[in-house]
C-alpha positions as CSV (number, residue, x, y, z in Angstrom):
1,X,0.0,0.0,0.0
2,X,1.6,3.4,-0.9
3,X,0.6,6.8,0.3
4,X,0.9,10.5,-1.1
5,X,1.2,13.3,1.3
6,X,-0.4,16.1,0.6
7,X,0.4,19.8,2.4
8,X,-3.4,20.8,2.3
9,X,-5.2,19.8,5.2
10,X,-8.8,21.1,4.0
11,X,-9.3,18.1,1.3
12,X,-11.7,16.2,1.9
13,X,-12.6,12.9,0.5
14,X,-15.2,14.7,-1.8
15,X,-12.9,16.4,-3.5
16,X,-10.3,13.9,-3.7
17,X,-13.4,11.9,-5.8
18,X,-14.0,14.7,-7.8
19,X,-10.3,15.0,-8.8
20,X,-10.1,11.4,-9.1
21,X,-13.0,11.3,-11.1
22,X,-12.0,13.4,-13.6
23,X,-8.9,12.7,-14.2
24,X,-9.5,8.5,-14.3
25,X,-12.5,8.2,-15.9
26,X,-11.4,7.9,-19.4
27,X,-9.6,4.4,-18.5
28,X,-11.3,3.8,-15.2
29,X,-14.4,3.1,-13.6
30,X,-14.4,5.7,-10.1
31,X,-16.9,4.8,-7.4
32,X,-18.1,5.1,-4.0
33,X,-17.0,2.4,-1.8
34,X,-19.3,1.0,0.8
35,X,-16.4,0.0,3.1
36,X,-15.3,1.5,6.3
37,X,-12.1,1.6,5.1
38,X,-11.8,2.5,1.6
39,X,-13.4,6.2,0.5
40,X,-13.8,5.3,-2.9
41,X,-12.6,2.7,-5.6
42,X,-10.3,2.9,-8.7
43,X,-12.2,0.1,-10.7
44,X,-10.1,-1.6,-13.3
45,X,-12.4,-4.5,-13.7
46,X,-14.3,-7.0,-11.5
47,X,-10.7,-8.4,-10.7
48,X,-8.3,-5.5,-10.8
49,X,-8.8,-2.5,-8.6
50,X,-7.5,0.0,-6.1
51,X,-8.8,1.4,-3.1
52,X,-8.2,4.8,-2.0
53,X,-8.6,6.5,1.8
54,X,-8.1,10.2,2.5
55,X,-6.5,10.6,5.8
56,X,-5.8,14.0,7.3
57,X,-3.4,13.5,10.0
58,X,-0.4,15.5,11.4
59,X,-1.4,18.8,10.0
60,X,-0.8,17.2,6.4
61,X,-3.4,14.9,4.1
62,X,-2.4,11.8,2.8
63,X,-3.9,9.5,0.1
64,X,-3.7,5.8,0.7
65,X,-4.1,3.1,-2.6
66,X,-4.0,-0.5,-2.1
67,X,-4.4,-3.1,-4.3
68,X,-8.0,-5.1,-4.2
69,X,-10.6,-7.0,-5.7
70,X,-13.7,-4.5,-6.5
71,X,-16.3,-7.1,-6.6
72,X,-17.5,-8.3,-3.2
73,X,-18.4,-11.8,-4.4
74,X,-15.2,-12.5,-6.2
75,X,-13.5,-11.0,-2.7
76,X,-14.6,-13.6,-1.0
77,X,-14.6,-16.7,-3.1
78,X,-10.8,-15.8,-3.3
79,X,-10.1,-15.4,-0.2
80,X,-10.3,-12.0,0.3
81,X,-7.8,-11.2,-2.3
82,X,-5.0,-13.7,-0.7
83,X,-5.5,-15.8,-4.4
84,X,-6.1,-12.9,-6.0
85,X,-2.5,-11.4,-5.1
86,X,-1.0,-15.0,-6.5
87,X,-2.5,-14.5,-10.1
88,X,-3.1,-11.2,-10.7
89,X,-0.3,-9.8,-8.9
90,X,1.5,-7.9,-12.0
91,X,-1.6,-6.8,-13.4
92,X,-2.6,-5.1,-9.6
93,X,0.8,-3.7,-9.2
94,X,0.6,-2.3,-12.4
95,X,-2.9,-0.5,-11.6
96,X,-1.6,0.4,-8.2
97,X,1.3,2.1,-9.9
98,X,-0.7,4.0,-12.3
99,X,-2.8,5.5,-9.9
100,X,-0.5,6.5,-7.6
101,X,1.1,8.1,-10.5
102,X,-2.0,9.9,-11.1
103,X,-2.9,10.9,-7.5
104,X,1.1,12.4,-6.8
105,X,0.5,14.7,-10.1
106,X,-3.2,15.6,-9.6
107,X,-3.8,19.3,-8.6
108,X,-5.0,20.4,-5.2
């Protein structure tokens, strides 16, 4: 799981969406997440995707991605992800790596 710190303290998660949003869409699928954990997701397909958390901490913002599967029943028939990790792991590094990319160049 990487992180991006981010000097502005006022973000919130909203905007982080927004920014997200329009700046993934085009190769992406951004939505909502349900999960405590994870503000919204980076949805390559059911398979491939990366969950992202805002965290304002310390006087400074931080973006967390990891890795995941989007789809909740394919989360669980592999184990929550443990399987998933094993055969996809390129592919999800790959993903993770591109948005990171985008999320440590994004404005705000």
């Amino acid at each position: 799981m990487g992180h991006i710190t981010i000097q502005n303290t006022s973000l919130t998660a909203e905007q982080v969406f927004t920014v997200f949003q329009s700046g993934l869409s085009e190769r992406y699928e951004v939505r909502r997440s349900s999960l405590p954990a994870i503000d919204f997701i980076v949805k390559k397909s059911a398979l491939v995707g990366v969950g992202v958390k805002l965290q304002n901490k310390g006087g400074e913002a931080r973006v967390r991605c990891a890795p995941m599967v989007p789809s909740t029943l394919l989360r669980v028939l592999l184990m929550n992800g443990l399987l998933s990790a094993l055969f996809l792991g390129p592919i999800l590094k790959k993903t993770l790596k591109d948005v990171e990319g985008f999320a440590s160049s994004a404005p705000g």
